[in-house]
C-alpha positions as CSV (number, residue, x, y, z in Angstrom):
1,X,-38.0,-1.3,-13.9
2,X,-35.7,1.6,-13.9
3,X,-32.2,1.3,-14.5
4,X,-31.5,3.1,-11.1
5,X,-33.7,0.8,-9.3
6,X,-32.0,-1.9,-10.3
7,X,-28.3,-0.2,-9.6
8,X,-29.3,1.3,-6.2
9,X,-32.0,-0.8,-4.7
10,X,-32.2,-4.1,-6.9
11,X,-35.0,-6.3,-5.2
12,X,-32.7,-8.8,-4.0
13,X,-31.2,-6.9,-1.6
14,X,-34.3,-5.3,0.1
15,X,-34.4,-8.1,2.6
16,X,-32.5,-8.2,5.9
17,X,-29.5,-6.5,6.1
18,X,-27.3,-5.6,2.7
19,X,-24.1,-7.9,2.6
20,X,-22.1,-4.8,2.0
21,X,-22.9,-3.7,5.7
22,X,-21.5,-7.1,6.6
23,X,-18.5,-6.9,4.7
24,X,-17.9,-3.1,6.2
25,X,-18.3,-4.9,9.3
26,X,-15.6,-7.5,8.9
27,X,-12.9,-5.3,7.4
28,X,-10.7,-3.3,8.5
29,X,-10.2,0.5,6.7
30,X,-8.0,-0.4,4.6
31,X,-9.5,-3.6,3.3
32,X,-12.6,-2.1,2.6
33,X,-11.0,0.7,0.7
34,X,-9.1,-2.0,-1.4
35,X,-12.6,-3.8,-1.8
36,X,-14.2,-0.7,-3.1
37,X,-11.3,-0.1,-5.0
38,X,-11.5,-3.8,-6.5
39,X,-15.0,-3.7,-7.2
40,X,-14.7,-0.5,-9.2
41,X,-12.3,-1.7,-11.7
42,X,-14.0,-4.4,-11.9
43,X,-16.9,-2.7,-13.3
44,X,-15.2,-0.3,-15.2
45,X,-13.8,-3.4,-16.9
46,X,-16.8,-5.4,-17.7
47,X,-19.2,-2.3,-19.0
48,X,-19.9,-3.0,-22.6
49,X,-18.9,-7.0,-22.5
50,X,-22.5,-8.3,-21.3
51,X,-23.8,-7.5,-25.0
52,X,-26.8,-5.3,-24.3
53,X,-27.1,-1.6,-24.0
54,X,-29.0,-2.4,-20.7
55,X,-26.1,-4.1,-19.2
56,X,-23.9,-1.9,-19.9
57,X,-25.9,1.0,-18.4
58,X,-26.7,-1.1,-15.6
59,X,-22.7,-1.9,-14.9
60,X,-21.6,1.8,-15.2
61,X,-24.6,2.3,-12.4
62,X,-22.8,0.4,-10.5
63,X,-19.4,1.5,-11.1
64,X,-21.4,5.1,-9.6
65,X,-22.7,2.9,-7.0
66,X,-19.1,2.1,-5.7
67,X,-17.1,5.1,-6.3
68,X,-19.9,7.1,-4.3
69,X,-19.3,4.5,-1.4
70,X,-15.6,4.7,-1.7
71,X,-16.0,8.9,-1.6
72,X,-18.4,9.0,1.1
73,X,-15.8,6.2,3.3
74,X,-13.1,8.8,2.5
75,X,-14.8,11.8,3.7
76,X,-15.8,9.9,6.8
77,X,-12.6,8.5,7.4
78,X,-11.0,11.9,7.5
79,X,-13.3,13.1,10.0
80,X,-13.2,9.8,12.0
81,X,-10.7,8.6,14.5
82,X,-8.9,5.2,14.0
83,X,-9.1,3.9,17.3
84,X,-9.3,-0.4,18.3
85,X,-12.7,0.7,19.9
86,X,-14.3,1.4,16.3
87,X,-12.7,-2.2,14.4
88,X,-13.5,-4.1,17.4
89,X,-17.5,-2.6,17.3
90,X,-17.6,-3.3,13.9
91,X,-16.5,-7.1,14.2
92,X,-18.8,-7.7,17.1
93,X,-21.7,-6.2,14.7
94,X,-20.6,-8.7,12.0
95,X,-20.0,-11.3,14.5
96,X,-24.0,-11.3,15.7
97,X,-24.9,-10.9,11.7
98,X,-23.2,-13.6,10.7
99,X,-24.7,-15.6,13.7
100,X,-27.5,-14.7,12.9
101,X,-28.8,-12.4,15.7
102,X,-29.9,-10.2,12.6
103,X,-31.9,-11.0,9.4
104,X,-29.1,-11.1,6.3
105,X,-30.3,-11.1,3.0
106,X,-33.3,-13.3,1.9
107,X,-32.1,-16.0,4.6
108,X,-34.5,-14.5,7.0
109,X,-35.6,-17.2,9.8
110,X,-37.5,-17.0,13.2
């Protein structure tokens, strides 16, 4: 498999709806800037301590992965209003996610 298949569309998360969608959902600006944020030092931190070349490769990926989510939320949030109307659509969009109006990860059910 190619490294950027498994950094930008690992098989695991090709069913239902991505849990990073959820967690947009159920956080406000700010915290999902600081998870971003997180989440890129955390990569940055743990590339090369996995032990293989592949690992490493795969974790700077990822460290992409999140900095180009955390650039695109920046550009968006310049261009975007903060208004109640927006926080409160997204929690009622995580709200029917998490029960479970919509398919989230490989927990699919009829």
């Amino acid at each position: 498999m190619d490294t950027n298949d498994v950094v930008e569309n690992p098989p695991h998360y090709l069913q239902g709806i991505e849990t990073i969608k959820v967690i947009r959902a159920k956080l406000t600006d700010e915290e999902y800037k600081g998870y971003l944020k997180g989440t890129i030092m955390k990569y940055n931190t743990r590339i090369g301590l996995k032990g293989s070349i592949q690992d490493e490769s795969n974790d700077a990926g990822k460290l992409r992965w999140y900095a180009s989510k955390l650039e695109e939320f920046i550009n968006e949030s310049v261009n975007k209003p903060a208004t109640e109307d927006i926080e409160k659509a997204n929690v009622d969009i995580a709200d029917e996610i998490l029960n479970g109006k919509f398919c989230v990860g490989g927990n699919c059910e009829d």
